[in-house]
TIGU-907888 format. One record per residue (C-alpha): residue number from 1; residue in one letter; z, x, y. Coordinates in Angstrom, 1 decimal, padded with zeros to 4 digits. Each point is the difference from the previous one (the first is absolute). Last residue first. Example, Ala and Ser with C-alpha at 12.3 -4.5 7.8 and 13.67 -1.06 7.14 Angstrom:
REM TIGU-907888
PT   resi   resn        z        x        y
PT      2      S    007.1    013.7   -001.1
PT      1      A    000.7   -001.4   -003.4
END
This chain:
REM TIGU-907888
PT   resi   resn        z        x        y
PT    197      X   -020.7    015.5    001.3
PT    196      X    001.8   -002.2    002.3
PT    195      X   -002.0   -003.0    000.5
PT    194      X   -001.3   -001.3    003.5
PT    193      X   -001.2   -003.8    000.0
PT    192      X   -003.5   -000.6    001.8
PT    191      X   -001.4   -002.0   -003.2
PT    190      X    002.9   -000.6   -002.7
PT    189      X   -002.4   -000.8   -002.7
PT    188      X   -000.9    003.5   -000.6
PT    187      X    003.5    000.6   -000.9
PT    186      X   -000.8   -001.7   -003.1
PT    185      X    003.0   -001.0   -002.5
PT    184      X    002.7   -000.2    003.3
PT    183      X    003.5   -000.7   -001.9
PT    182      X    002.6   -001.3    002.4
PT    181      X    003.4    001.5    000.2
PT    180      X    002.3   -001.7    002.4
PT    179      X    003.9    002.1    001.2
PT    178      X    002.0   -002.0    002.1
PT    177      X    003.6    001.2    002.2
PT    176      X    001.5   -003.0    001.0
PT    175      X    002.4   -000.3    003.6
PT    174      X    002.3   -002.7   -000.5
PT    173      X    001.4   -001.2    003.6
PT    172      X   -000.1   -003.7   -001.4
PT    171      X   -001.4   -001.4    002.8
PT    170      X   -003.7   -000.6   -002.5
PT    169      X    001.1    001.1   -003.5
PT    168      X   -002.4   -002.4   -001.9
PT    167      X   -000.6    001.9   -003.2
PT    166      X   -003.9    001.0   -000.1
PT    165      X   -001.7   -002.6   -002.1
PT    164      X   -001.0    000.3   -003.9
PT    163      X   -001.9   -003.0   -002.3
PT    162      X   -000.4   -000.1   -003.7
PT    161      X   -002.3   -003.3   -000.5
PT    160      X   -001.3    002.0   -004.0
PT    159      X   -003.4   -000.4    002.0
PT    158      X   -003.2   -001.1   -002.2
PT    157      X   -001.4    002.6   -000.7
PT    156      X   -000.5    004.0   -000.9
PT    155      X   -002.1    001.9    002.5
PT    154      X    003.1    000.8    002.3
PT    153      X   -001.9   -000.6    003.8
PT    152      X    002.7   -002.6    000.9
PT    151      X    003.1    002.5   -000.6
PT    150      X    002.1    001.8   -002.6
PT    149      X    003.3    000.6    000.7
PT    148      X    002.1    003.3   -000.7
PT    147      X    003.4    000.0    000.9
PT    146      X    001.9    003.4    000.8
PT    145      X    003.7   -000.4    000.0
PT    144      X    001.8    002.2    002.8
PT    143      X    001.9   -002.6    001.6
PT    142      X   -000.1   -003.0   -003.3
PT    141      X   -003.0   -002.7    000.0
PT    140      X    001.0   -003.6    001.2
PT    139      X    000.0   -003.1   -001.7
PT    138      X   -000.8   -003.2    001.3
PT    137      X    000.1   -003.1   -002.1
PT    136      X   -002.1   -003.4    001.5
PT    135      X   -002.7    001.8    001.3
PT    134      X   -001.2   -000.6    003.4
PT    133      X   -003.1   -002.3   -000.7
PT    132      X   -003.5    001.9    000.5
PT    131      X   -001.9   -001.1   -002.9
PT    130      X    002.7   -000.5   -002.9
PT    129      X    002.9    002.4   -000.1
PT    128      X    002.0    002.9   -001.9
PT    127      X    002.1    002.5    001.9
PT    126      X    000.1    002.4    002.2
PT    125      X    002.1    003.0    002.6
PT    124      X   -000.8    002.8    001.2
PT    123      X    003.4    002.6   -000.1
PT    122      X    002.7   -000.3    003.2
PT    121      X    000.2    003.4    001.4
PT    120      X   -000.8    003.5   -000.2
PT    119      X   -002.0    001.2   -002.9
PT    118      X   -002.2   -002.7   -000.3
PT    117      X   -002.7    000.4   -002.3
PT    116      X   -003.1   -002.3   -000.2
PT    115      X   -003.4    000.9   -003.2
PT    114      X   -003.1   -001.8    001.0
PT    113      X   -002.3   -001.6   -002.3
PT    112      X   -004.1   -000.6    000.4
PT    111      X    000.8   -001.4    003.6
PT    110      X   -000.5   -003.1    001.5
PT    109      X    004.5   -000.6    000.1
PT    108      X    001.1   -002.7   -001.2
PT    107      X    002.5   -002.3    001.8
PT    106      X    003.4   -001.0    000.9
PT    105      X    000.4   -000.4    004.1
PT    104      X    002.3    002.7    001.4
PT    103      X   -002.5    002.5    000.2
PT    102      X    001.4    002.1    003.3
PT    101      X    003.5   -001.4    000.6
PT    100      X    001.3    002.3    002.6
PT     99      X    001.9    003.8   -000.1
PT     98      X   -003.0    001.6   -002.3
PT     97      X   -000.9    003.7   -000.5
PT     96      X   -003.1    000.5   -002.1
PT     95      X   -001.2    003.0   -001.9
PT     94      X   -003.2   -001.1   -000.6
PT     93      X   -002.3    001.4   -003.2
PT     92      X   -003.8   -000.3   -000.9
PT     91      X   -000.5    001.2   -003.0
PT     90      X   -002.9    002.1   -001.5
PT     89      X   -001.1    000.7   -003.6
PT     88      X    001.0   -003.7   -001.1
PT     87      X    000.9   -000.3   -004.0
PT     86      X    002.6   -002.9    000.7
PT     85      X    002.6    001.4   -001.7
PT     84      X   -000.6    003.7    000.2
PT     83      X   -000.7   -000.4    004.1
PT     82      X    003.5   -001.9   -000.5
PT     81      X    001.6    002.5   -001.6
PT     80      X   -001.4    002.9    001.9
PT     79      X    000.9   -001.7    003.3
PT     78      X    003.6   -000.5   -001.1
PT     77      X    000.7    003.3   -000.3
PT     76      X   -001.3    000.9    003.0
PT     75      X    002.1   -002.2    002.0
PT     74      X    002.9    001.0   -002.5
PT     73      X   -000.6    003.3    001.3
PT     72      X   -000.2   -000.3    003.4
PT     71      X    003.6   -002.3   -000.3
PT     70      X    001.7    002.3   -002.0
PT     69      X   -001.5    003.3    002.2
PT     68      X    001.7   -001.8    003.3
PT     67      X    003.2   -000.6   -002.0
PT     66      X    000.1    003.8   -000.5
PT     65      X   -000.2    000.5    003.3
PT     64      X   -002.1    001.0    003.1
PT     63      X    000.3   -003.0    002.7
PT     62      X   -002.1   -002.4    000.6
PT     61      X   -001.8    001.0    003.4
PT     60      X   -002.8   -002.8   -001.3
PT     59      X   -002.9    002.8    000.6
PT     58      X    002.3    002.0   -002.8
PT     57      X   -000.1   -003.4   -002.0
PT     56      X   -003.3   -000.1    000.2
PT     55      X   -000.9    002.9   -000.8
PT     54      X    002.1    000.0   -003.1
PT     53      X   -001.6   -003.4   -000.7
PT     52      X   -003.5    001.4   -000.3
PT     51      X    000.8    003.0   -001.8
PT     50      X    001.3   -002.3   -003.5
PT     49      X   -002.8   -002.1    000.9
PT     48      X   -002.5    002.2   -000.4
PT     47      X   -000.2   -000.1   -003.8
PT     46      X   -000.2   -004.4    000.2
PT     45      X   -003.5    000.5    002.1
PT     44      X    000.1   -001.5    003.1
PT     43      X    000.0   -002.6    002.4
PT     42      X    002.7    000.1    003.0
PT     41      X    002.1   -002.3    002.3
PT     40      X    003.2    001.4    000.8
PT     39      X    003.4   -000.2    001.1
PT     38      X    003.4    001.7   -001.2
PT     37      X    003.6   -000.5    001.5
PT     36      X    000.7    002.0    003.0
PT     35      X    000.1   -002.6    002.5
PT     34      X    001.8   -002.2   -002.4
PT     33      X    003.4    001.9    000.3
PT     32      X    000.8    001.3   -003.1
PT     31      X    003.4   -000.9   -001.8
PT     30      X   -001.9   -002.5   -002.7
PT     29      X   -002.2    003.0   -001.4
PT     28      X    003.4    002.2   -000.4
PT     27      X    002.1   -002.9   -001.7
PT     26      X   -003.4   -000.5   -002.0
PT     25      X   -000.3    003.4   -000.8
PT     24      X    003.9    001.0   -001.2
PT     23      X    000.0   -003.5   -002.0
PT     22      X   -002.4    000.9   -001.7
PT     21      X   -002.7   -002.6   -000.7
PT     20      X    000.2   -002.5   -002.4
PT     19      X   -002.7   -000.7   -002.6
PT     18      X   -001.9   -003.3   -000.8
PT     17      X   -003.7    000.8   -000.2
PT     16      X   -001.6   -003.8    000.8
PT     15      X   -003.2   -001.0   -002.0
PT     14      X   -001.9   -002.8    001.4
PT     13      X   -002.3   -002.7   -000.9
PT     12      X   -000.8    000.6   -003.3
PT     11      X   -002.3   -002.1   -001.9
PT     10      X   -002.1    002.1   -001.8
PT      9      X    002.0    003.3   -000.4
PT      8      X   -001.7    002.7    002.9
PT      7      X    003.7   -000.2    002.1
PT      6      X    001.5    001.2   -003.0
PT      5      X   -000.4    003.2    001.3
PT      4      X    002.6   -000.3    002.6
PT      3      X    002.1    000.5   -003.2
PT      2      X   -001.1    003.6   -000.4
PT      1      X    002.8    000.5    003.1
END
C-alpha cells in the first residue's frame, strides 16, 4: 500500500496496488443482490470513515458478517492511505453502484487526484493518448486493485496523457460495486456542503 505514494514522484501518472482479494469475500460480495449493496455520497474526515460505512452498510440491510467487516474495513483502510498520500484532511467518498456505462469516454478527471476501487465487477480501465483520442492499448485495473490517478488540478505539468473511463458494461447484466476517494484540502471551499465531524 506505501506504493500509492509514489503518486507525489514527478512525472507519475498513476500508481495501481495490485493485490487479490479472498476468494471467500469476493465470492460473497459477487452473491449479493444489488439492492443491498452499499451507496453513498459523503465528505469527511479519513478517522470517520471506518463508522461511516458501517452505517451505511446497516442502512444498506447488508447483512452482519465477517465479509461485511472486510469490506468496512478495507474502505477505511484505504481512506487513511490515500488522505496520507495526498495530505488531504477531509475526503469526499461515493460508494457507487453501476449496471450502465457511466464514464465511458477516456478522460481526466478536474480533481487534485482521486483514488477508484472496484470491489465488484469489471476494474476502471486506461491507457496512454493524445488530446482526447481513444487510446490505442487499453489495460484494465484488477477487481479489488485500488488505482490512484492524479487529475487536472495536479500542480505539476504538462500531462503524462494517462486517461481512465468506466468499463463499458451497458446489457451486460454486471452489477459494479465503486469506491472514489477525493481529497478536500479546505472544507471551507465546499460552501453549503455538510461534513461529518
Amino acid at each position: 500500500p506505501k506504493g500509492l505514494c509514489a503518486i507525489r514522484q514527478a512525472g507519475t501518472a498513476a500508481a495501481i496496488w495490485q493485490r487479490q482479494p479472498l476468494q471467500r469475500f469476493q465470492n460473497w460480495i459477487d452473491a449479493l443482490t444489488p439492492a443491498h449493496l452499499p451507496r453513498a455520497r459523503i465528505m469527511l474526515r479519513p478517522d470517520r470513515v471506518h463508522d461511516a460505512v458501517t452505517r451505511i452498510a446497516e442502512a444498506s440491510k447488508l447483512p452482519e458478517s465477517a465479509e461485511r467487516a472486510m469490506l468496512v474495513d478495507d474502505i477505511s483502510a484505504l481512506a487513511h492511505i490515500f488522505a496520507s498520500a495526498v495530505q488531504a484532511q477531509y475526503l469526499r467518498l461515493r460508494l457507487d453502484v453501476i449496471s450502465h456505462n457511466a464514464c465511458r469516454k477516456f478522460h481526466v478527471d478536474a480533481v487534485t487526484a482521486r483514488l477508484v476501487c472496484t470491489y465488484r465487477g469489471t476494474g476502471t480501465q486506461y491507457g496512454i493518448s493524445t488530446g482526447a483520442d481513444t487510446p490505442r492499448r487499453i489495460f484494465t485495473v484488477p477487481t479489488g486493485s485500488p488505482i490512484l490517478l492524479r487529475g487536472t488540478l495536479w500542480p505539476e505539468m504538462p500531462g503524462t496523457g494517462l486517461r481512465h473511463r468506466s468499463p463499458p458494461i451497458e446489457g451486460t447484466g454486471e452489477t459494479r460495486l465503486v469506491l472514489v476517494l477525493d481529497p478536500i484540502f479546505d472544507p471551507e471551499d465546499e460552501p453549503g456542503q455538510h461534513f461529518m465531524h
